[in-house]
Backbone as a chain_set.jsonl record, in Angstrom:
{"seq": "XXXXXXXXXXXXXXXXXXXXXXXXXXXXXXXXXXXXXXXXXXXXXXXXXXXXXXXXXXXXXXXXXXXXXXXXXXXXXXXXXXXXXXXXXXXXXXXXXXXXXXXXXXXXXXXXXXXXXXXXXXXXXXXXXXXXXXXXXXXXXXXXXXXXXXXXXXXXXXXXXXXXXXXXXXXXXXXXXXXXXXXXXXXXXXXXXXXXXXXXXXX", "coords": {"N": [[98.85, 120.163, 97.396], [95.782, 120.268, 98.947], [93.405, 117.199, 99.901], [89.942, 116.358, 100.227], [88.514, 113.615, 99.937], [86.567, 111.689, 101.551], [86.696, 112.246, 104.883], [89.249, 112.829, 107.115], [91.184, 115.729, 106.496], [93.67, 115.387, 104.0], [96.748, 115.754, 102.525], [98.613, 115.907, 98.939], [101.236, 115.961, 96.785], [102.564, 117.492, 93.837], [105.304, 115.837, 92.134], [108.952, 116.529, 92.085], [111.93, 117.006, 89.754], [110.268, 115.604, 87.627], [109.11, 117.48, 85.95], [110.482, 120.59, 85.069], [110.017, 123.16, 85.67], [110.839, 126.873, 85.476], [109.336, 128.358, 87.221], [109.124, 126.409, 89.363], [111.095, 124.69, 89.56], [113.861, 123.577, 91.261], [117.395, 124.041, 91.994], [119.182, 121.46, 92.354], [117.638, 119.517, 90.766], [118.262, 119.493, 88.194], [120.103, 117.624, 87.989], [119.438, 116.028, 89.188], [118.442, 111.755, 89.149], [116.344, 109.326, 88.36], [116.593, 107.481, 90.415], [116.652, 109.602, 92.534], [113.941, 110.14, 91.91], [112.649, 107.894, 92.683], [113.346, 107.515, 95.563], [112.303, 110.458, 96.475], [109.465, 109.737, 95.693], [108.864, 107.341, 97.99], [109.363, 108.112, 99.749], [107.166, 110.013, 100.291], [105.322, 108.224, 99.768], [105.428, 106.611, 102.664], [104.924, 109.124, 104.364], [102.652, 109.151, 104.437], [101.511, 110.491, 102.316], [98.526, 111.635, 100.473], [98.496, 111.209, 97.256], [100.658, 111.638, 94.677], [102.25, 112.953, 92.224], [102.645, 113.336, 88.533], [103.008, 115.093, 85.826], [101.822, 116.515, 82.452], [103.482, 117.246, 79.172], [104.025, 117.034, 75.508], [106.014, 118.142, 73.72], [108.224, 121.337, 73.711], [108.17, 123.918, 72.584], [110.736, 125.959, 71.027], [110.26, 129.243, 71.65], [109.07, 129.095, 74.21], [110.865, 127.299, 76.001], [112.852, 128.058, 77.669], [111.313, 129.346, 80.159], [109.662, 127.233, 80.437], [111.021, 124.877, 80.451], [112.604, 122.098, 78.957], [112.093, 119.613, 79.73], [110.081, 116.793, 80.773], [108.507, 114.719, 82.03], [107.216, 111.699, 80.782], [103.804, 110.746, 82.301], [102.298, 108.851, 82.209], [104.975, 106.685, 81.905], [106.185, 107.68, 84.005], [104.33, 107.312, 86.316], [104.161, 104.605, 86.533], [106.149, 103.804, 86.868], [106.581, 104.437, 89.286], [104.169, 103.453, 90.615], [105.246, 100.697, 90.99], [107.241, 100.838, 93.116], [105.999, 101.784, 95.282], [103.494, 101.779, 98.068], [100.742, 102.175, 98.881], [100.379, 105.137, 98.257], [98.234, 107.286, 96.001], [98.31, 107.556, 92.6], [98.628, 110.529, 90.506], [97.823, 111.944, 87.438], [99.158, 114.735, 86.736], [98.621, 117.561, 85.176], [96.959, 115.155, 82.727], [97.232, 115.941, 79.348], [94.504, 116.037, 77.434], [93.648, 116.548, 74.853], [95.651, 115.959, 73.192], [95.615, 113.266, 72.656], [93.725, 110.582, 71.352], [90.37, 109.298, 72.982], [90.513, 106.466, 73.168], [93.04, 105.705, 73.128], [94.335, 107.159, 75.36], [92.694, 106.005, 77.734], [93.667, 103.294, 77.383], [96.188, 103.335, 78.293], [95.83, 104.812, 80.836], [93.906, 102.904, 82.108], [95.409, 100.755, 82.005], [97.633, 101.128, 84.313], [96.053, 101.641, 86.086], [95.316, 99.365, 86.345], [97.748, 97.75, 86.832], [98.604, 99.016, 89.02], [96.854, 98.366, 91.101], [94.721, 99.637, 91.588], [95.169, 102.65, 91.667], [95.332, 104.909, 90.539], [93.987, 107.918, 89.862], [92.889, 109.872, 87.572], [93.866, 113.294, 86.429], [92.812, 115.887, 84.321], [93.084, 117.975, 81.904], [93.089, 120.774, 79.391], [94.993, 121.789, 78.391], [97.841, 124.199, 76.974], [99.919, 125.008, 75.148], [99.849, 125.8, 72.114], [101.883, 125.349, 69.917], [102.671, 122.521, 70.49], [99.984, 121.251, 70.164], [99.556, 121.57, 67.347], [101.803, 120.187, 66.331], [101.206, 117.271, 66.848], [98.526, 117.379, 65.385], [96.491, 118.188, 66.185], [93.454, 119.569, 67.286], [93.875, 122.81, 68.374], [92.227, 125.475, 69.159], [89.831, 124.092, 69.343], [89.818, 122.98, 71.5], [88.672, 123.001, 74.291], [86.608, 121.869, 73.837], [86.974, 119.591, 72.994], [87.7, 118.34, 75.365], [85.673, 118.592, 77.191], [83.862, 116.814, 75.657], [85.985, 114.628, 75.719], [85.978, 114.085, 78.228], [83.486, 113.109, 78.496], [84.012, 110.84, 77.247], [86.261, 109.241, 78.257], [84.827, 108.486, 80.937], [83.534, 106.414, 79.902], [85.008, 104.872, 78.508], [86.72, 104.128, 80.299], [85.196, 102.677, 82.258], [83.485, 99.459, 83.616], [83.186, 97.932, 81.272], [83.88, 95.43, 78.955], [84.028, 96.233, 76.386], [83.158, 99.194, 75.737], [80.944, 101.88, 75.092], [80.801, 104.626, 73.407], [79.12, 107.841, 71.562], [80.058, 110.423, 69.989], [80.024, 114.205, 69.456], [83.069, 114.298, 68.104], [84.23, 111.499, 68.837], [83.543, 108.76, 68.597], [83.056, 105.218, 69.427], [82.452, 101.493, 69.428], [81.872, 98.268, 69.885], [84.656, 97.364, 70.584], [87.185, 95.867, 72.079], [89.065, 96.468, 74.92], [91.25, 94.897, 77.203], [93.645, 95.142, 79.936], [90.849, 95.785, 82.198], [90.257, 99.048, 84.307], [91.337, 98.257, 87.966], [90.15, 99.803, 89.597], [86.478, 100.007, 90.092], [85.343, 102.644, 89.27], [86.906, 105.108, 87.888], [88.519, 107.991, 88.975], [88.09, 111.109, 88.183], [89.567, 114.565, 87.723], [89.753, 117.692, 87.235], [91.884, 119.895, 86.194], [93.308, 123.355, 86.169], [92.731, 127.31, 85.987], [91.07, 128.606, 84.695], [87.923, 130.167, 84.554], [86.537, 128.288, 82.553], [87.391, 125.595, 83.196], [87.074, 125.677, 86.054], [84.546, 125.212, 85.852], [83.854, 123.007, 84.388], [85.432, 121.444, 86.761]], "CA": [[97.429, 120.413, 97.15], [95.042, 119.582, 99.831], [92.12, 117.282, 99.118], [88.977, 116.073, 101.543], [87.121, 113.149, 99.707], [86.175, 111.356, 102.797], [86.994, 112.294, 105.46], [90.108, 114.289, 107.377], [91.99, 116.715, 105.474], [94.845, 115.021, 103.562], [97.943, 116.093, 101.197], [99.293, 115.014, 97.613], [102.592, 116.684, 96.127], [103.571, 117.069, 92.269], [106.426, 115.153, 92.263], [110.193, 117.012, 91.574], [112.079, 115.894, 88.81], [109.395, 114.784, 86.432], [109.009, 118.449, 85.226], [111.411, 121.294, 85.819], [109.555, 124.969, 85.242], [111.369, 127.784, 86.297], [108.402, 128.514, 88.211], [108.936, 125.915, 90.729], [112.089, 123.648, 90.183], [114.884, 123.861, 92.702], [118.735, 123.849, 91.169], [119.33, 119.78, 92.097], [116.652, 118.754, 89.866], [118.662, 119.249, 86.897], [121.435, 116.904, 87.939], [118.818, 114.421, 90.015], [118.443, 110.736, 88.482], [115.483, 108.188, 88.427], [116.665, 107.189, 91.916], [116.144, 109.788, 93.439], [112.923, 110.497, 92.095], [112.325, 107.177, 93.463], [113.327, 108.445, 97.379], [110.68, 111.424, 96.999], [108.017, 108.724, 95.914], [108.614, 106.742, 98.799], [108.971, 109.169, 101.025], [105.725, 110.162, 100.136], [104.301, 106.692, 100.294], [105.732, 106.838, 103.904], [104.582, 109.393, 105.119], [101.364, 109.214, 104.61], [100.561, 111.759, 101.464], [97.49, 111.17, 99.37], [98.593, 111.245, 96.214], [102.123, 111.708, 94.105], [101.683, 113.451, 90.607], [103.277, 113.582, 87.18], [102.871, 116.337, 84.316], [102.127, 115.896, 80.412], [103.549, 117.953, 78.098], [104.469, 116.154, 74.546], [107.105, 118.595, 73.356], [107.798, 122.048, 74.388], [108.442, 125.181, 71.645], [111.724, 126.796, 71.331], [109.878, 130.307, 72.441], [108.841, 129.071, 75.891], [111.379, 126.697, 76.892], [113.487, 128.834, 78.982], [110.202, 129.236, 81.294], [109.093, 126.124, 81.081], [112.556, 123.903, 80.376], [111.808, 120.885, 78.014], [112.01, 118.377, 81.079], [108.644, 116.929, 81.064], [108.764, 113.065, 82.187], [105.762, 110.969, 80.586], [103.335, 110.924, 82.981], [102.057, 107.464, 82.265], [105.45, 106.033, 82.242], [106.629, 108.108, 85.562], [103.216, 106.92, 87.34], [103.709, 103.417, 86.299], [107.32, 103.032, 87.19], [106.657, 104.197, 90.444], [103.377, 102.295, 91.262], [106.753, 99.628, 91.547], [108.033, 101.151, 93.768], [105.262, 102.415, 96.302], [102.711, 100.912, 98.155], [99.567, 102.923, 99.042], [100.304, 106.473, 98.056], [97.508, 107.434, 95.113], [98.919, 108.278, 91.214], [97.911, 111.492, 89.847], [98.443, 112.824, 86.413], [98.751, 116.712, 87.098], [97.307, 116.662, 84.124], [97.118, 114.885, 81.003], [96.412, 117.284, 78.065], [93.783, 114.943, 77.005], [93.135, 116.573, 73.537], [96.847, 115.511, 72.515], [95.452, 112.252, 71.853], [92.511, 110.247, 71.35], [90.08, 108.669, 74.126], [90.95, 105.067, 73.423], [94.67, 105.945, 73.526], [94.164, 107.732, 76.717], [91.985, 104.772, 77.956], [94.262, 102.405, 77.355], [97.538, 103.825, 78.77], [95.53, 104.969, 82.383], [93.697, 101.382, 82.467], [96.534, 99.858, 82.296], [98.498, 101.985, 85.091], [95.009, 101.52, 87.07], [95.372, 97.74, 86.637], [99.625, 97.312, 87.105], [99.103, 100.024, 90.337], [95.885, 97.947, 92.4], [93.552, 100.859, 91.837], [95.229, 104.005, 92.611], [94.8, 106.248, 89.43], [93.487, 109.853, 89.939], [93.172, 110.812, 86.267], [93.975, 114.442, 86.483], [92.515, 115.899, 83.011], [92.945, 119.463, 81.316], [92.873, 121.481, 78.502], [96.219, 122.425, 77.84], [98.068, 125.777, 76.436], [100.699, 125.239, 74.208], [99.508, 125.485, 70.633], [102.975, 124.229, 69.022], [101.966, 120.87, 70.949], [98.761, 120.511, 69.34], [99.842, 121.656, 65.883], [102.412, 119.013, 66.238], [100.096, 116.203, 66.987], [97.494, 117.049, 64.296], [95.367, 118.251, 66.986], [92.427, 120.615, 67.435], [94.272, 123.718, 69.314], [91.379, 126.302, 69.539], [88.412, 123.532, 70.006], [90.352, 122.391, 73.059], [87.715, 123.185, 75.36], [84.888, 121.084, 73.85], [87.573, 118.795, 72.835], [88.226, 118.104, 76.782], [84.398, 118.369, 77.714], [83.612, 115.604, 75.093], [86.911, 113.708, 76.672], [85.84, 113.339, 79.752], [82.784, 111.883, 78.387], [84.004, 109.55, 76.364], [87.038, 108.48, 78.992], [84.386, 107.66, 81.262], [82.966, 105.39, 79.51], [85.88, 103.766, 78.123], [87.49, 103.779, 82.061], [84.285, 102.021, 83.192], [83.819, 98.357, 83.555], [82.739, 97.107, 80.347], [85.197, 95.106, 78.011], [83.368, 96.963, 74.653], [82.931, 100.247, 75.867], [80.832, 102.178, 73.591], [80.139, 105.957, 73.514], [78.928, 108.69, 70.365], [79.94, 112.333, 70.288], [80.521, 115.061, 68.118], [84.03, 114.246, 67.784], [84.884, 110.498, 68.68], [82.702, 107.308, 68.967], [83.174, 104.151, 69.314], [81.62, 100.608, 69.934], [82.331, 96.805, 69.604], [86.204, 96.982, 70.305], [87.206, 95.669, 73.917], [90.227, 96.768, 75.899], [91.594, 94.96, 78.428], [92.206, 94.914, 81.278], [90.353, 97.021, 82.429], [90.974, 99.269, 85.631], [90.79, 97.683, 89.142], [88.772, 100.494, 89.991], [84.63, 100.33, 89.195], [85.567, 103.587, 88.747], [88.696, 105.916, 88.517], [88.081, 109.185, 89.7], [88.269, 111.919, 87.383], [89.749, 115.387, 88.501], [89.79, 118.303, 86.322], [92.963, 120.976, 86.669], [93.333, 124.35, 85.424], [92.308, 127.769, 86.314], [90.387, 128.962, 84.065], [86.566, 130.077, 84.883], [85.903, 127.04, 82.231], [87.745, 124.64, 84.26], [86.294, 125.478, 87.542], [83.026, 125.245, 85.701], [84.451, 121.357, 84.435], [85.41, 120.711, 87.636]], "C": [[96.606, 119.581, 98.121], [93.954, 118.915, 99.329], [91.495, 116.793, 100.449], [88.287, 114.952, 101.122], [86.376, 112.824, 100.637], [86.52, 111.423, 104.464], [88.023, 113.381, 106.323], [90.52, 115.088, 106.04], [93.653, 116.106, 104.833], [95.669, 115.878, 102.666], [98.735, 115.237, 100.076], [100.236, 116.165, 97.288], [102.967, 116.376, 94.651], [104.882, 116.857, 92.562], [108.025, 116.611, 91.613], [110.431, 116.52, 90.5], [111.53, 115.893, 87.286], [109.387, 115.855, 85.383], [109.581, 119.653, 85.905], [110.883, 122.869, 85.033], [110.712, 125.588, 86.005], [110.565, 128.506, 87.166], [108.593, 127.873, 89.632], [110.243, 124.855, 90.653], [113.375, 124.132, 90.592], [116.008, 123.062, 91.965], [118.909, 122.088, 91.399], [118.517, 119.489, 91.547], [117.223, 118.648, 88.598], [119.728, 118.25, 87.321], [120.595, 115.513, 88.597], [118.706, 113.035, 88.761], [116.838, 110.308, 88.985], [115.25, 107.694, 90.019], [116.486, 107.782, 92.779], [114.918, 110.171, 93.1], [111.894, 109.434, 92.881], [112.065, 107.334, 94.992], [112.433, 109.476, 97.468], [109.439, 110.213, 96.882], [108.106, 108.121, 97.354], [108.914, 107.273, 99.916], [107.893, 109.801, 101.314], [104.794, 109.143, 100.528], [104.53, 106.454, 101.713], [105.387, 107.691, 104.757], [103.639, 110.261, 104.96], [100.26, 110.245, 102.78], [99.261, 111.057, 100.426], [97.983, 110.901, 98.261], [100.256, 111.952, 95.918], [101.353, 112.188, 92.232], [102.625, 114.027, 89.673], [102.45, 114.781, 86.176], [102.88, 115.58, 83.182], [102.167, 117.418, 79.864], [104.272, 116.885, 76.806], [105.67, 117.059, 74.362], [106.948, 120.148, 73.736], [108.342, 123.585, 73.034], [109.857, 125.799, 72.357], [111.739, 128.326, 72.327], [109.246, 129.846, 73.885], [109.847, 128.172, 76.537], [112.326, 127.309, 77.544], [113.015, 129.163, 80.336], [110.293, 128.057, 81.359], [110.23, 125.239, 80.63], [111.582, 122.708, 79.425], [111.8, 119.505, 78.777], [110.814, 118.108, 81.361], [108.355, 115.234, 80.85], [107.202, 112.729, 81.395], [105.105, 110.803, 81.719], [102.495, 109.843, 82.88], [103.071, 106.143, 82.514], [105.931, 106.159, 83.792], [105.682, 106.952, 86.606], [103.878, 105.224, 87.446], [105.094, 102.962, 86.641], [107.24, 103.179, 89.024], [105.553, 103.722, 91.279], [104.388, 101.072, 91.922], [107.158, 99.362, 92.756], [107.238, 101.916, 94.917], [104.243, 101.306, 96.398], [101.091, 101.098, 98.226], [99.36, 104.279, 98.389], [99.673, 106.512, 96.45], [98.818, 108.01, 93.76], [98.213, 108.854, 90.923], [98.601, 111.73, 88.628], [97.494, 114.223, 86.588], [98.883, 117.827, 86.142], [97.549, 116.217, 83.01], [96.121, 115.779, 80.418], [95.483, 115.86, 77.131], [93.514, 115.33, 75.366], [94.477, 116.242, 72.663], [96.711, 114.141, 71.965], [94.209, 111.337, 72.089], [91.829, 109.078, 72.08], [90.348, 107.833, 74.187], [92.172, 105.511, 73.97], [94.826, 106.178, 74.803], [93.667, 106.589, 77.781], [92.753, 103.84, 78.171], [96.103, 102.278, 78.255], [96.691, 103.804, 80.69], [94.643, 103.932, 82.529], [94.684, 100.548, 82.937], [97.294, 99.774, 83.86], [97.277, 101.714, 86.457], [95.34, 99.808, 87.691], [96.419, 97.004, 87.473], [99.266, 98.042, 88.617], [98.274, 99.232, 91.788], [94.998, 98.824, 92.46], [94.029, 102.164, 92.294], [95.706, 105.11, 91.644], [94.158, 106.988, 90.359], [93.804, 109.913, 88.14], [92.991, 112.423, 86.45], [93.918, 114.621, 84.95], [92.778, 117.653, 83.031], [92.871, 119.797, 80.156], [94.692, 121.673, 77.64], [96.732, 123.968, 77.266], [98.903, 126.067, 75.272], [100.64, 124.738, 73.047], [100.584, 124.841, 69.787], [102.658, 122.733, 69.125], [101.443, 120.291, 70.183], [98.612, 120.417, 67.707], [100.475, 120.098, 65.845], [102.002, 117.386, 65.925], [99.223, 116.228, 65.975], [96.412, 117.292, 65.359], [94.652, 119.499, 67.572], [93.265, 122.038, 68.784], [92.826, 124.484, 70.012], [89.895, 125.655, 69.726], [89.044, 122.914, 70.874], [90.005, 121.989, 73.855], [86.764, 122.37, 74.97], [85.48, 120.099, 73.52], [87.727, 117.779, 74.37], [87.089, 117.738, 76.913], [83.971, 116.931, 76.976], [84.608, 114.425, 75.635], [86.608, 112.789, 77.248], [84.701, 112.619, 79.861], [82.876, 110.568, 77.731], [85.282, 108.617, 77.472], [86.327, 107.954, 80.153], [83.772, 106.725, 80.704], [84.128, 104.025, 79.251], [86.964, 103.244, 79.598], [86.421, 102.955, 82.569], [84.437, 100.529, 83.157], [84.08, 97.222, 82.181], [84.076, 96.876, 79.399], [85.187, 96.13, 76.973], [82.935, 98.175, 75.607], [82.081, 101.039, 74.817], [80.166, 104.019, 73.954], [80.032, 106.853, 71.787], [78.74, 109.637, 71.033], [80.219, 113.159, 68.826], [81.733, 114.597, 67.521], [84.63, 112.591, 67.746], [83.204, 109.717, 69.248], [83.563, 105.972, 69.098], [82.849, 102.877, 70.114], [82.04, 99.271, 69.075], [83.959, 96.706, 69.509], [86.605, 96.806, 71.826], [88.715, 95.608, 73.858], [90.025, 96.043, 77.459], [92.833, 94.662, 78.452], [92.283, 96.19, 81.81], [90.912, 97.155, 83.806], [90.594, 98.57, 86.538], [89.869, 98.688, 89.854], [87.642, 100.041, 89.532], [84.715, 101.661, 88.545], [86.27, 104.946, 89.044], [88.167, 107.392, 88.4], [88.764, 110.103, 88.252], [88.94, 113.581, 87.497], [90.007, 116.249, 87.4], [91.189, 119.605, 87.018], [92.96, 122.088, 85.811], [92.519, 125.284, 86.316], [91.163, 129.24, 85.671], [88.666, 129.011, 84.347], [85.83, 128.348, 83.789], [86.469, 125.508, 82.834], [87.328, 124.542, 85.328], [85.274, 125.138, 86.949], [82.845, 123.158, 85.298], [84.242, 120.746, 85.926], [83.9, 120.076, 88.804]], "O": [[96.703, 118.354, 98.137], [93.312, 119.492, 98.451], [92.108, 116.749, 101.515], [87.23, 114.868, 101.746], [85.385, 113.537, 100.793], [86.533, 110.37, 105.103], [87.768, 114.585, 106.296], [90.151, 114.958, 104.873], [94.689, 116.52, 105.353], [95.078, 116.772, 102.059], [99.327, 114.175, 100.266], [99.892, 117.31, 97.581], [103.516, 115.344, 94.267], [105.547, 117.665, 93.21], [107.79, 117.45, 90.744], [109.647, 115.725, 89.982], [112.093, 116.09, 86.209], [109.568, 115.577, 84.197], [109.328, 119.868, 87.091], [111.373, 123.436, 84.057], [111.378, 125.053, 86.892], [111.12, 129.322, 87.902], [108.37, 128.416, 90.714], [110.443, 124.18, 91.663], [113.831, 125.177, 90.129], [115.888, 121.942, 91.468], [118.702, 121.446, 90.369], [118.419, 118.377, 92.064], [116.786, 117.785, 87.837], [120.468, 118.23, 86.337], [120.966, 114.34, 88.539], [118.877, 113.31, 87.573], [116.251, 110.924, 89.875], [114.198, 107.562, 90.643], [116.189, 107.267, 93.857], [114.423, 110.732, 94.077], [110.843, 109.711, 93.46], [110.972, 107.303, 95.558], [111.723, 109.522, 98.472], [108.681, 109.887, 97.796], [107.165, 108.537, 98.03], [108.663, 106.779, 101.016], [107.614, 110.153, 102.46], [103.841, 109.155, 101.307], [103.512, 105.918, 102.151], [105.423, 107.357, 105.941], [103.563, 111.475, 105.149], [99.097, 110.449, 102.433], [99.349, 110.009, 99.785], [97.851, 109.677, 98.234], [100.886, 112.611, 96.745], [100.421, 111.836, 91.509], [103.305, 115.023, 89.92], [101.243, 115.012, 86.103], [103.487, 114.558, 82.864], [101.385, 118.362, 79.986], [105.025, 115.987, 77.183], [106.594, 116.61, 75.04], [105.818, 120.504, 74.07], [109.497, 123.879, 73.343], [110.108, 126.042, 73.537], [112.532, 128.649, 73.212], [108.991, 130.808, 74.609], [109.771, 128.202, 77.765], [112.657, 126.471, 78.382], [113.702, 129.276, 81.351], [110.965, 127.577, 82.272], [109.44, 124.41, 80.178], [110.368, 122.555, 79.291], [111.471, 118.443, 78.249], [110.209, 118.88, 82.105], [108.068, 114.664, 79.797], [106.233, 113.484, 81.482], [105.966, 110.637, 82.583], [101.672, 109.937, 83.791], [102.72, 105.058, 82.977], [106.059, 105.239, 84.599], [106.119, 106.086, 87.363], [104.017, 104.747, 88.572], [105.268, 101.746, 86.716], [107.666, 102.361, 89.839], [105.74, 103.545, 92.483], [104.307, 100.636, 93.07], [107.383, 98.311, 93.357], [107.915, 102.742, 95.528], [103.994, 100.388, 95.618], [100.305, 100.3, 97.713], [98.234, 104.569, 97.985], [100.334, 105.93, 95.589], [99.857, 108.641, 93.955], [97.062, 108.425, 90.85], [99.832, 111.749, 88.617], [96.329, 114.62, 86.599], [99.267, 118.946, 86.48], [98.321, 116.792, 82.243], [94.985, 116.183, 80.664], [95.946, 114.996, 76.387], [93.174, 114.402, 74.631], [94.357, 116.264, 71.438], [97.417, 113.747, 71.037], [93.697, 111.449, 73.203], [92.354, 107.967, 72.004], [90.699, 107.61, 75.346], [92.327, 105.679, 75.18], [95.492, 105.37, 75.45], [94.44, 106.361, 78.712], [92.635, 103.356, 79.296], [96.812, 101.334, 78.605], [96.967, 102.966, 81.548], [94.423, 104.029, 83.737], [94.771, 99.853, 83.949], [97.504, 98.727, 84.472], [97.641, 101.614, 87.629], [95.505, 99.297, 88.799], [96.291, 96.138, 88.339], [99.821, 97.419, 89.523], [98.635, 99.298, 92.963], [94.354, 98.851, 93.508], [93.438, 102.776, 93.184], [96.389, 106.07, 92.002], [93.851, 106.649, 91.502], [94.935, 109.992, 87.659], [91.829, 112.789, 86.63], [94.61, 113.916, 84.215], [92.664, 118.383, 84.015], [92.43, 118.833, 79.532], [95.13, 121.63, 76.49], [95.876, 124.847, 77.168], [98.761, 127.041, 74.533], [101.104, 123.648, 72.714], [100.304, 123.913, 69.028], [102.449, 121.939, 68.208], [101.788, 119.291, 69.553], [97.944, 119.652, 67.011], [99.879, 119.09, 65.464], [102.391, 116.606, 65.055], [98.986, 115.121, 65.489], [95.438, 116.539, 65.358], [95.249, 120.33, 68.257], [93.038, 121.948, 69.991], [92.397, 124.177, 71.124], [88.935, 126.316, 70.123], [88.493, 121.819, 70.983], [90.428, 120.981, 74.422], [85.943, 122.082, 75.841], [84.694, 119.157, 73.608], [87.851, 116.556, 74.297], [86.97, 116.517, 76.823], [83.755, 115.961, 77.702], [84.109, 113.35, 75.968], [86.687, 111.562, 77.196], [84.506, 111.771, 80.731], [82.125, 109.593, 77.685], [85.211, 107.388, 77.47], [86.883, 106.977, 80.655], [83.362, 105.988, 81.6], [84.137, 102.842, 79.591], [87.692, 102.262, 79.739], [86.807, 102.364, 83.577], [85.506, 100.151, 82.678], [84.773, 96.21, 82.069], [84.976, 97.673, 79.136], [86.176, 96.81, 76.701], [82.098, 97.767, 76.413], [82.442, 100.913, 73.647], [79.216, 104.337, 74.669], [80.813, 106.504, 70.902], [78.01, 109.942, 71.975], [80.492, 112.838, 67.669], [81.627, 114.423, 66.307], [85.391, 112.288, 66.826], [82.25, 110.057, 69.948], [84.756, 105.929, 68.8], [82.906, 102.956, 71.341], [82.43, 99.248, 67.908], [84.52, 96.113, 68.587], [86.294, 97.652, 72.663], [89.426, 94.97, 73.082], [89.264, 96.286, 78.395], [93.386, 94.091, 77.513], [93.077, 97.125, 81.91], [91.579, 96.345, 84.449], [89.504, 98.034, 86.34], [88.953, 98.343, 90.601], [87.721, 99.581, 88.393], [84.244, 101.848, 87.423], [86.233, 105.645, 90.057], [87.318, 107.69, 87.56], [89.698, 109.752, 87.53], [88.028, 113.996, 86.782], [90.526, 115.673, 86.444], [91.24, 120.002, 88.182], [92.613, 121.873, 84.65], [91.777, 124.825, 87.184], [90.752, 130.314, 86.109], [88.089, 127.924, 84.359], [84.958, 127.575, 84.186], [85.801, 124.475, 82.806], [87.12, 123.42, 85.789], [84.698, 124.408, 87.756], [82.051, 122.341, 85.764], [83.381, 119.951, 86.301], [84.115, 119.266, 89.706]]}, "num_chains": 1, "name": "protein.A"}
């Protein structure tokens, strides 16, 4: 995926490995290890790519996993093992299903990963699709969409500098409870995924 913030025209790659669709993963991925997902990261961090990116899915329904395989690395621990293990190359999550769990939670996991990495979060955010998921979780399937939009206002706030973060929405508030530490960013970039006319309209 090409991006432009400043400047030339760079490239970031969803990582192998982490998540194995039958859409896009290539027969050694089921037999690869840790190590080598390590050698793509830093082959990446080598040569030159913007960004490296993990998937969230929590669990995956009997009726789709043959498409989509139930191989679906955490995407906070992936990022955060290989911040380790790289030196410049940006972390993306390609995307966290943000309505799977709630903005602190979220907050607190990609702060962290911001903090341990030196600043090189990309929160990649979406919506998600697979209603078993959200059943699972105890979580709003079909308000998804305003579930996300409210999200992303409440994860900036709680991504910004302040120890006590404090935001009120329809769905989540909260004020006087401080997380740290906070990210080394001022402030971690937000990126919306999906192709949905209400996602482009997000983005």
């Amino acid at each position: 995926m090409p991006i432009q913030p400043n400047g030339p025209l760079s490239y970031g790659m969803q990582l192998p490995i982490q998540s194995q669709s039958v859409i896009y993963a290539e027969p050694w991925e089921a037999a690869a290890t840790p190590a080598d997902l390590v050698r793509v990261a830093r082959a990446a961090d080598r040569a030159g790519f913007a960004y490296v990116a993990g998937c969230d899915h929590v669990a995956i329904p009997r009726r789709l996993a043959e498409g989509m395989s139930t191989v679906w690395y955490d995407p906070v621990a992936t990022l955060s093992f290989l911040a380790g293990v790289t030196e410049r190359v940006l972390l993306l999550s390609h995307v966290a299903v943000v309505g799977l769990r709630h903005p602190l939670i979220t907050a607190k996991q990609y702060a962290t990963l911001d903090h341990l990495s030196g600043g090189r979060l990309i929160l990649g955010v979406g919506a998600g699709h697979v209603q078993e998921e959200f059943e699972a979780v105890g979580a709003d399937f079909d308000g998804r969409g305003g579930v996300l939009d409210e999200s992303i206002d409440a994860l900036r706030a709680a991504l910004g500098p302040e120890e006590y973060p404090e935001f009120a929405g329809e769905r989540f508030a909260f004020s006087g409870l401080g997380q740290l530490p906070r990210p080394a960013q001022e402030r971690v970039p937000v990126w919306v995924g999906g192709s949905s006319p209400a996602a482009v309209r997000r983005a």
